[in-house]
N, C-alpha and C positions, 0 to 999 in steps of 0.2 A: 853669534855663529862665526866658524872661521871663515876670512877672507880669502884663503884658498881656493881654486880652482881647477879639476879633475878635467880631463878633456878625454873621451873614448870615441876613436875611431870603430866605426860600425860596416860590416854585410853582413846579406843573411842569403842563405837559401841561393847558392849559386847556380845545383842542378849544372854540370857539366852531362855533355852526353847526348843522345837523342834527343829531337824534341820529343813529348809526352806529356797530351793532354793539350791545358795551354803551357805547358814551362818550357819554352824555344831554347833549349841544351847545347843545340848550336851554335848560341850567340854567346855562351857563356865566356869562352875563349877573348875573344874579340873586344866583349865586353871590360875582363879584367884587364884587359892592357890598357884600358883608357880608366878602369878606377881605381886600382890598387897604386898606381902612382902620387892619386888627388890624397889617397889615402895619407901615404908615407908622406908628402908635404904637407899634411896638420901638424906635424910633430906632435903626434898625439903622445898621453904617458901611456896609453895603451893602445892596440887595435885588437877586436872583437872582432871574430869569424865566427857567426852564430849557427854551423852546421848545416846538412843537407848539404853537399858540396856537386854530387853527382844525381845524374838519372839511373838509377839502377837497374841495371840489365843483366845480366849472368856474373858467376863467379870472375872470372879471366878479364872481363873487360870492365868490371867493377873494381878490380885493383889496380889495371889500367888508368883511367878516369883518376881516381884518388892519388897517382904518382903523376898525371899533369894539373892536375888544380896544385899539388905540390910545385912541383917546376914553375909556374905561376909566380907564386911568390916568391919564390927564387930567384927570378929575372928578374923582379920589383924589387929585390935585396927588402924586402916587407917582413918582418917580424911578426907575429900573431899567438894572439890567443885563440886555439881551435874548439870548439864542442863538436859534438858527436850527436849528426841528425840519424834519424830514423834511415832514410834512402842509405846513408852510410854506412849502416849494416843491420839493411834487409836482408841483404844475399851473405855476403862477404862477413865474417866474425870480428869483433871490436878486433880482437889481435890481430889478425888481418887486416884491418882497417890501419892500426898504427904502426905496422910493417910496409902497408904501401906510401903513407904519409910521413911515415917516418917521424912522426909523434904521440906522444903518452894522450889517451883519453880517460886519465884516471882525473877524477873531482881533486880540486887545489885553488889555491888563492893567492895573494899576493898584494902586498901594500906599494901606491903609488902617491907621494906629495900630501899624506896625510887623511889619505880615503885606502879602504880595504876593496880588491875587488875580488871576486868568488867565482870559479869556473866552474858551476855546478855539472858535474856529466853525469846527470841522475841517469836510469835506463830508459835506453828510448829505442830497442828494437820491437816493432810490431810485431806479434807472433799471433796473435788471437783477435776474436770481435771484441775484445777487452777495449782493447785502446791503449793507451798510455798507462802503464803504473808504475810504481817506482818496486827498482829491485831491492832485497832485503839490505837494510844498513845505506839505503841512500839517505833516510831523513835525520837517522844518527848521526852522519859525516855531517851535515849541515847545519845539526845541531854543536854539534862540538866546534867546527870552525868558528859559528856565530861565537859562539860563549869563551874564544880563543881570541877577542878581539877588543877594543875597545872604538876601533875606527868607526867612521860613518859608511857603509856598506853600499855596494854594487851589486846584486845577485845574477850572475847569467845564465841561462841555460836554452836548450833548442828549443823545446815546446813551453807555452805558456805556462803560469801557472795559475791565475787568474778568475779561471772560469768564465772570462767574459763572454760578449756575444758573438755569436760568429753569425748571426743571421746576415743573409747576401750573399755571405760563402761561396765560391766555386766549387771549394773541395770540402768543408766544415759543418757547413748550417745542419744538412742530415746525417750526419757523422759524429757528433760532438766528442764521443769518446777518441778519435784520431784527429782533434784538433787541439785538445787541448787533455790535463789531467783532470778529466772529467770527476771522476770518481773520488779521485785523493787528492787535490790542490786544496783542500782547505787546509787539510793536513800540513802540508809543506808552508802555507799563508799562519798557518797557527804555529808553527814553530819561528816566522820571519817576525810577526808581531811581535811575538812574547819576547824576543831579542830586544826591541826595541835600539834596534842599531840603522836599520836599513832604509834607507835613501834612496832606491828605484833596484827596479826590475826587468831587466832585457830579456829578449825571447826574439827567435824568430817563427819559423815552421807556418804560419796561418798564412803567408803570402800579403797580406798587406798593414796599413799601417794602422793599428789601435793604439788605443789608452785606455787605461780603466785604472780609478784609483780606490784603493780598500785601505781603510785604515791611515789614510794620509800618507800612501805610498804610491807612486804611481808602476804601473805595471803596464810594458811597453813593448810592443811587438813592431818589427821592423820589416820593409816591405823586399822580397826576393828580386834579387837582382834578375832574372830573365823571366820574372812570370808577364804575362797578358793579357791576362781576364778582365783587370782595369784599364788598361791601357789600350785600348781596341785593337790587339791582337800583335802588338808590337811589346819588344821586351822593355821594364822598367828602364833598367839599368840602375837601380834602386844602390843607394849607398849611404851611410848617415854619420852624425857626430853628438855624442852628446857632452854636454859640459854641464856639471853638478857643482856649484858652490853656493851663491845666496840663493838659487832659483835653481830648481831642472831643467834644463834646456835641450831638448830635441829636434835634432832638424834632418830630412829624409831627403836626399836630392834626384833627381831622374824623372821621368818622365810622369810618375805619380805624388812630387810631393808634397812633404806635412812636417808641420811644426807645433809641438809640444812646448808651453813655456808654463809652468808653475814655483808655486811656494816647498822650498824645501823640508820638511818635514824635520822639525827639532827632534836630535835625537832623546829618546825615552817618552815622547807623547804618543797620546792615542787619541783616536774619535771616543768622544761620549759613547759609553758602548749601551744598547738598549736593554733593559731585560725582558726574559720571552712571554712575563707576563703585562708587561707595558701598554697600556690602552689610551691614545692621547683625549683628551680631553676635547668635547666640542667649544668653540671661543664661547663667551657670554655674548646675548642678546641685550644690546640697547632697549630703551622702550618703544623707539621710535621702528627699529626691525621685529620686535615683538609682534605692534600694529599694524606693521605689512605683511606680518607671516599669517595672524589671525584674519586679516581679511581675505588672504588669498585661498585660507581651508576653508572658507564658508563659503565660497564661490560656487 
């Protein structure tokens, strides 16, 4: 495996704006001037802004919002890779969104020190009890970047893909379809497989910090910077980094956090896959548990 090592600066889930719910929108501000600095000194080869930037409120002040989370990094001289959360256009239209930020939310990728990384902007505006799905030709694009690559892979996008658990949830547990791709993440998981390229999976949107590994990838959701549900009602200030070479390494800083450390997943393996008529086996009995089993049915 190469000795190389990827370094991504990570937030998620900044929620500028009112507060709403528990995500304190007001702290947003404030907040970035103390992390997007910690950020720029990783020297990371990337930084990942994992979407959700704003609280959304009307047309006017939703464009608003998304031209000072801009100014933000501005002042930070911070460079980023941005996705496209759901809050960032509920209201306000993708193209509107990258008129006020004054960047492309189209899906794209990019190689850094010998790892490929993927800015998945699958569709993520809410319009129905649906939930999340993906709009026509998001799984094709991903399809073709994967098969466009020979790197070891990064995939990021705002909402999970996963399926994992959201029980505990503030906003998820009784929601599942607006926490995650309920419906079709296998879909997008059976095209990452079949790649057998891909080495982790970032997500923000769930508001705090998971893992969940499928297939000997891990899939990793990052905790938002102002939310409070964990934090007894005070904002995270949630920020991360991860570094991909002999090991995955995740680490979440602020006032909730967590650290992910595993095996990196050689590229082209897989888990023993089961088949669906697979019935394991009960172990064999000794003579000796034989003798305890028949004395305890004649009891």
């Amino acid at each position: 495996m190469t000795a190389r090592t990827l370094r991504l600066g990570l937030i998620a889930d900044i929620h500028h704006g009112p507060d709403t719910g528990t995500k304190i929108g007001s702290a947003a501000v404030p907040l970035m001037k103390d992390v997007l600095p910690e950020l720029k000194a990783l020297n990371a080869d990337a930084v990942i802004e994992l979407g959700d930037r704003i609280n959304d409120v009307d047309h006017d002040t939703d464009i608003l919002l998304q031209r000072e989370v801009g100014d933000a990094f501005g002042l930070a001289k911070l460079e980023a890779a941005h996705l496209l959360g759901n809050h960032d256009n509920h209201v306000i239209s993708r193209e509107e969104a990258e008129e006020a930020f004054q960047k492309s939310f189209a899906s794209y990728s990019f190689d850094r020190d010998g790892f490929h990384i993927v800015i998945w902007n699958a569709h993520t505006h809410l319009a129905s009890s649906e939930g999340f799905r993906f709009a026509e030709g998001d799984l094709d694009w991903l399809r073709d970047d994967l098969a466009a690559t020979e790197l070891p892979t990064v995939i990021c996008t705002h909402a999970p893909l996963d399926n994992g658990s959201l029980v505990g949830n503030f906003y998820f547990e009784n929601h599942r379809q607006f926490g995650c791709y309920e419906a079709e993440g296998a879909l997008a998981r059976e095209v990452i497989e079949r790649s057998g390229k891909v080495a982790l999976c970032l997500a923000g949107h769930t508001h705090w910090n998971a893992l969940n590994v499928v297939d000997g990838i891990p899939y990793v959701t990052v905790h938002s910077l102002t939310e409070s549900f964990t934090t007894g009602g005070k904002p995270t200030g949630a920020w991360g980094v991860a570094e991909i070479g002999e090991t995955v390494d995740i680490q979440v800083f602020g006032r909730d956090p967590a650290r992910f450390v595993l095996p990196r997943r050689e590229t082209g393996s897989h888990w023993t896959h089961r088949t669906k008529d697979y019935a394991p086996k009960p172990p064999a009995l000794s003579a000796e548990a034989r003798a305890a089993r028949d004395r305890l049915l004649k009891k």
